[in-house]
N, C-alpha and C positions, 0 to 999 in steps of 0.2 A: 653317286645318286643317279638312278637312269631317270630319261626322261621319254615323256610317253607320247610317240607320236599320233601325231591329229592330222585326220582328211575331210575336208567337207565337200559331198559330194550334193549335183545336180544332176540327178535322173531323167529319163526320158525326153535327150535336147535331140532326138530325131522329131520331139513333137515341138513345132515352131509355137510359140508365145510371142506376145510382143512386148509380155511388161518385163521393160529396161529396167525398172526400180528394183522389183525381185531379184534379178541377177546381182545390182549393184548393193542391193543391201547381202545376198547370201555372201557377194564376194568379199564387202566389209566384216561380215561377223568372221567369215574364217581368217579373215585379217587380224581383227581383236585377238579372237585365240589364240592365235599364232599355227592355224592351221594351214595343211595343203589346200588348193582348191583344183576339183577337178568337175568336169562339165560333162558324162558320159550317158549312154545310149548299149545297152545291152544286145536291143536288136537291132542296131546298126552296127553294132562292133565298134562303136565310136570311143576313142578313150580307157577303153577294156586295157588292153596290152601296155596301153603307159600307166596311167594308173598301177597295175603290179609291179612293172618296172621300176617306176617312185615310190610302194611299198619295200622294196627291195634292196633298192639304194639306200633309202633312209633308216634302214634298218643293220645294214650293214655301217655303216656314217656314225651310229649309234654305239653299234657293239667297238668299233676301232676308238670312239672317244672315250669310253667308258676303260679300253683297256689304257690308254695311255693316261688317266685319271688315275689306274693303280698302279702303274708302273710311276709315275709319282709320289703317288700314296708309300709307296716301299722307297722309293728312295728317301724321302722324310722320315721314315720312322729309321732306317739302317742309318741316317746320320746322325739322331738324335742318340742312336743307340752306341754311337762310336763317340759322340760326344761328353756324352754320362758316364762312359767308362775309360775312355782315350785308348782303350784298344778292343779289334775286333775277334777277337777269339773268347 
């Protein structure tokens, strides 16, 4: 089963706010989800390059667990299959 990665992003933090609670509750709910949290700025270039970076990784991190899930998955079924028959030909 793949699973589907989440980012919760905060825009535009070249523009200073000062509500702490906003940030602390966005940073909770991507907590809840079990999301990324990234804080970026387009026209600062703030966070731009890591952000893809951690799409990239995670994505990658994804497709290697999924294959090692089937190469599982195959080893479970080639034993079941050697055990129902007690030979593999």
């Amino acid at each position: 089963m793949s699973k589907c990665l989440k980012f919760v992003l905060k825009t535009k933090c070249d523009i200073k706010n000062d509500n702490e609670n906003l940030l602390k509750d966005i940073k909770k709910y991507a907590n809840e989800i079990d999301a990324i949290f990234f804080e970026t700025s387009a026209k600062d270039n703030i966070n731009i390059d890591a952000l893809y970076q951690s799409i990239c990784f995670n994505v990658e991190k994804l497709k290697l667990q999924d294959d090692e899930a089937q190469i599982r998955i195959n080893r479970i079924e080639n034993q079941s299959k050697y055990n129902s028959s007690n030979c593999w030909c």
